[in-house]
C-alpha positions in Angstrom: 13.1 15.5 1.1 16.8 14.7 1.0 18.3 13.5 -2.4 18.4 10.1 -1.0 15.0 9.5 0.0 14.0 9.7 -3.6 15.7 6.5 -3.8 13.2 4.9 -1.2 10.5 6.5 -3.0 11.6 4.5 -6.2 12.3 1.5 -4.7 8.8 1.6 -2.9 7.4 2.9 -6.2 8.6 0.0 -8.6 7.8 -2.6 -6.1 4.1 -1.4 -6.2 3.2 -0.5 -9.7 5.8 -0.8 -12.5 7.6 -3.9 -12.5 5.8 -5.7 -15.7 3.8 -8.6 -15.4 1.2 -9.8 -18.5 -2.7 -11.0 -17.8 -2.2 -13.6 -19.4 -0.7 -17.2 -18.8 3.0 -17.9 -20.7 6.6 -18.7 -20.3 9.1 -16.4 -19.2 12.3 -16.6 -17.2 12.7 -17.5 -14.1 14.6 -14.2 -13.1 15.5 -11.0 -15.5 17.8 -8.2 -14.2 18.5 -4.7 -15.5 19.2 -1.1 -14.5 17.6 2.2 -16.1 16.6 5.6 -15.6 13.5 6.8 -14.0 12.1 10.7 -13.5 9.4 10.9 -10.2 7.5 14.1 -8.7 6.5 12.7 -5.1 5.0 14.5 -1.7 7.3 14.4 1.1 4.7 12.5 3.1 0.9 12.2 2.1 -1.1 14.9 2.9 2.1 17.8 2.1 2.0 20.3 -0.4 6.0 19.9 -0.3 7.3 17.7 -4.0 10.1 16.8 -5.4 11.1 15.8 -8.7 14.1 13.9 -9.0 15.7 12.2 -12.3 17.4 9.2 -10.8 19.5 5.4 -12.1 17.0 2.3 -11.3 17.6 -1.3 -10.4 15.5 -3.4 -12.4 15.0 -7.2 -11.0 11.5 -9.7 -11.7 12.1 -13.0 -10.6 8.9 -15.7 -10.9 9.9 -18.4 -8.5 7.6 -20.7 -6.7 7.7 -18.9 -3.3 9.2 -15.5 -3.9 8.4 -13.2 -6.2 9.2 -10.0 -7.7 6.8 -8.2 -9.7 4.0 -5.5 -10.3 2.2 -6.6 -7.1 5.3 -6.5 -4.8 8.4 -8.5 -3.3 6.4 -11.1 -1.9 6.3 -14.8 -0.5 3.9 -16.9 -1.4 2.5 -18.3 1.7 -0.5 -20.1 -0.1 -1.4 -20.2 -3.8 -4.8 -21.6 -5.4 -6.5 -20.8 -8.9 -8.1 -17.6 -7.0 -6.7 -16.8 -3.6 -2.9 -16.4 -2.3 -1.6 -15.5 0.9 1.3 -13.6 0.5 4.1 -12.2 2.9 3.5 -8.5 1.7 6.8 -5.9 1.7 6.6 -2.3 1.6 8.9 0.8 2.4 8.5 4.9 2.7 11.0 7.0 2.4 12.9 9.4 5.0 11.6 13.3 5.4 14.3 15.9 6.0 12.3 18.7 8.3 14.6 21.5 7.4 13.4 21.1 3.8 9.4 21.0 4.7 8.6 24.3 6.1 5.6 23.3 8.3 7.8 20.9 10.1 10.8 22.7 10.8 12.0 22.7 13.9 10.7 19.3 14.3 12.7 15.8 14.2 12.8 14.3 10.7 11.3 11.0 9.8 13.4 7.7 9.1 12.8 5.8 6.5 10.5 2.9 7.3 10.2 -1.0 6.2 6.4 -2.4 6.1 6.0 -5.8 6.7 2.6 -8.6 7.1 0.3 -10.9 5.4 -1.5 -9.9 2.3 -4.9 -12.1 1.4 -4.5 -11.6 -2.3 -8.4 -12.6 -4.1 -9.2 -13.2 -7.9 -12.5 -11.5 -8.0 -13.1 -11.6 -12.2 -10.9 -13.2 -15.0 -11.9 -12.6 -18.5 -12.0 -16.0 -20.9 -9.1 -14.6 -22.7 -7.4 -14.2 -19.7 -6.5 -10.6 -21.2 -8.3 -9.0 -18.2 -8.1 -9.8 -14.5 -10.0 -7.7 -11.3 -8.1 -9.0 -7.9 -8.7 -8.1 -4.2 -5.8 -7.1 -2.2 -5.9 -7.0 1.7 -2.6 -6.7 3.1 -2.0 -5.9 6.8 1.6 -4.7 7.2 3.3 -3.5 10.8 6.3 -0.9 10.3 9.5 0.0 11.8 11.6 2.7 11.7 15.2 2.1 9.7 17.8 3.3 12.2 20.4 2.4 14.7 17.7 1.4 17.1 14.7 1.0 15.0 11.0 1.7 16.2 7.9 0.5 16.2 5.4 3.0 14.2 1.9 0.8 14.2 0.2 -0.7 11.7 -1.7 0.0 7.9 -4.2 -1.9 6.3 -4.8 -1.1 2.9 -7.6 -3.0 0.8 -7.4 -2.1 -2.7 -8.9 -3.2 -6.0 -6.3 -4.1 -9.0 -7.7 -4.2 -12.0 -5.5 -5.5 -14.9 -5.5 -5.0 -18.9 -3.7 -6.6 -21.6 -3.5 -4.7 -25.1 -5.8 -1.7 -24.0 -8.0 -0.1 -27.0 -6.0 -2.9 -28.9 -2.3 -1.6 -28.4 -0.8 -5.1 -28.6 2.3 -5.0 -26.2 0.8 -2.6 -23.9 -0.8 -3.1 -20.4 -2.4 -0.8 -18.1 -3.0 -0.9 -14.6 -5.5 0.8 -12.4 -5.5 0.0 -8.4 -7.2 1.9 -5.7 -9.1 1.4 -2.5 -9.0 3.3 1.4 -6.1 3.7 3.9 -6.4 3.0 7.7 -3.6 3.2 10.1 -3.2 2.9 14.1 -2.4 5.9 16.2 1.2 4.8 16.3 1.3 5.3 12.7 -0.5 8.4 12.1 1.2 10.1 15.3 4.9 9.6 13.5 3.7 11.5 9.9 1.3 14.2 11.2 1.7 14.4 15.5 2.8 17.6 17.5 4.4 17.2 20.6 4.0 20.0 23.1 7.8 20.7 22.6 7.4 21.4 19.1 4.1 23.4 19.4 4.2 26.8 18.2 1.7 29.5 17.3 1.0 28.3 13.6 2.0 24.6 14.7 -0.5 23.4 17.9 -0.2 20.2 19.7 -1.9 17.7 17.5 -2.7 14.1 19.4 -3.6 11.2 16.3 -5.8 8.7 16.8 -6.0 5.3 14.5 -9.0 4.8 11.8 -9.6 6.2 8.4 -6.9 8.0 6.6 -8.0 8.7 3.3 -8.0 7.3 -0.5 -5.5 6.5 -2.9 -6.0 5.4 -6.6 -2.9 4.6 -8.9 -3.3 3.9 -12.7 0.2 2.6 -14.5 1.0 2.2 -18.2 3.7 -0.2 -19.1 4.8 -2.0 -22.5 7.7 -4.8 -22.3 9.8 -4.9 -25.2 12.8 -7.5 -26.7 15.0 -5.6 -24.1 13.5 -3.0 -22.7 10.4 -1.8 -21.0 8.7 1.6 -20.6 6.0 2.8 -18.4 4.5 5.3 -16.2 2.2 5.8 -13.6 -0.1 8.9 -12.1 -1.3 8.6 -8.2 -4.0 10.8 -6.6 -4.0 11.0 -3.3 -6.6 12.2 -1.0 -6.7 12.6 2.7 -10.3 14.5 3.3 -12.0 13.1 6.4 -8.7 11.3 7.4 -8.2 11.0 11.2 -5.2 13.3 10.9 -7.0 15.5 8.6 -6.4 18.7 11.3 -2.9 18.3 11.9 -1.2 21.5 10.7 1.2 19.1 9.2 -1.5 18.4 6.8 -0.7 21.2 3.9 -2.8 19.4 1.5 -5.9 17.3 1.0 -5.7 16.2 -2.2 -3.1 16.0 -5.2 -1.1 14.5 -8.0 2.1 12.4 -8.5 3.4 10.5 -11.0 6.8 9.1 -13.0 8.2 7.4 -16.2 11.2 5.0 -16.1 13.2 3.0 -18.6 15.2 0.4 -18.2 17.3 -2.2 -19.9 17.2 -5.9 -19.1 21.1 -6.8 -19.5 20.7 -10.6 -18.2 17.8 -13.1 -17.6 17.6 -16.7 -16.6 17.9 -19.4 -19.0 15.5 -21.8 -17.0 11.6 -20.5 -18.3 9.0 -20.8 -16.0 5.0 -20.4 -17.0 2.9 -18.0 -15.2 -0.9 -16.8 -15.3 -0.7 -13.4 -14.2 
């Protein structure tokens, strides 16, 4: 990947998993904002054996208001909000893939960085009574488009996923841990633009590949995270597989399954005197 798609990576990255949140209700402020450092081994795409690890500066930004938020589950608005189901308008973005630097796709055009964007049906499942503990549903439906002069359309994901969330794991007060995972389906639009092969970029190690939409694999993320007076730490480790996936024969496909993962610090340098309370 280029340098700067790291930075997509990241952004995609905290918005997903590391922004900290607590299981628990409590008053906090409305907005908090911060920068830091952050060091990330990511695939170009899923399914490549081709990583890079990248030591990069980090926005940090939470903000708890009654119809936008920032936070561990996402940039989000809140659409509709009871004691155990929210409709959410769900955000999500991947990063651009330079083809000279992936050898199974050179030769071929390089992707654009994308923007996802739909509804999300977010569902309370289990709460413990100490409200330290907290299983949720997530089923977001998210169309994507193509970040350029004249963006594209690039189909559709829909990605259910269980969340399950910890306060003070194996009694480390401070700490919360994370652990999220559940299938990936896509349409052919979508699958086509990461793992199609045009006839014009066929060779004799690189066929024509036609994707279809359906299945296209698994993806479970676990995160560690601990806020402090004025900073927080965490990390998180993904595993990705893509056995039985749709696109499982494209020789774009390098790899079926694998690891990724990153730590990240940061500072919060300025926060919101007005306090709001939230039950995470």
């Amino acid at each position: 990947m280029q340098h700067g798609s790291a930075t997509w990576s990241l952004i995609a990255l905290l918005a997903c998993c590391l922004l900290p949140t607590s299981a628990y209700a409590e008053e906090k402020p409305l907005w908090e904002l911060g920068a830091g450092v952050t060091a990330l081994q990511l695939p170009a795409y899923r399914g490549s054996a081709e990583t890079r690890t990248d030591v990069l500066p980090i926005p940090y930004l939470v903000y708890r208001g009654e119809h936008v938020k920032a936070d561990k589950d996402g940039v989000r608005g809140v659409l509709f909000d009871s004691d155990r189901f929210e409709v959410n308008l769900s955000l999500a973005a991947s990063p651009p893939v330079d083809s000279d630097n992936v050898k199974v796709r050179q030769g071929m055009p390089s992707l654009h960085s994308s923007l996802e964007l739909g509804p999300s049906v977010d569902i309370t499942l289990w709460q413990s009574s100490g409200h330290d503990a907290k299983l949720k549903l997530f089923v977001p439906l998210r169309a994507a488009m193509t970040l350029e002069r004249d963006p594209k359309y690039i189909g559709w994901q829909f990605t259910p996923r269980l969340n399950l969330d910890v306060a003070n794991p194996l009694g480390q007060a401070g700490w919360t841990f994370a652990v999220v995972g559940g299938p990936v389906f896509g349409s052919r639009e979508q699958h086509d633009y990461f793992y199609g092969v045009s006839p014009q970029y066929a060779t004799a190690s690189r066929p024509v590949f036609d994707a279809t939409s359906g299945y296209a694999g698994m993806q479970v993320l676990s995160a560690l995270w601990k806020r402090f007076p004025s900073f927080w730490v965490g990390g998180f480790a993904r595993y990705d597989n893509v056995r039985g996936a749709v696109f499982e024969n494209s020789p774009l496909v390098t790899q079926k399954s694998g690891f990724s993962g990153g730590v990240a610090i940061t500072w919060v340098l300025a926060q919101s005197k007005q306090r709001v309370v939230i039950d995470q």
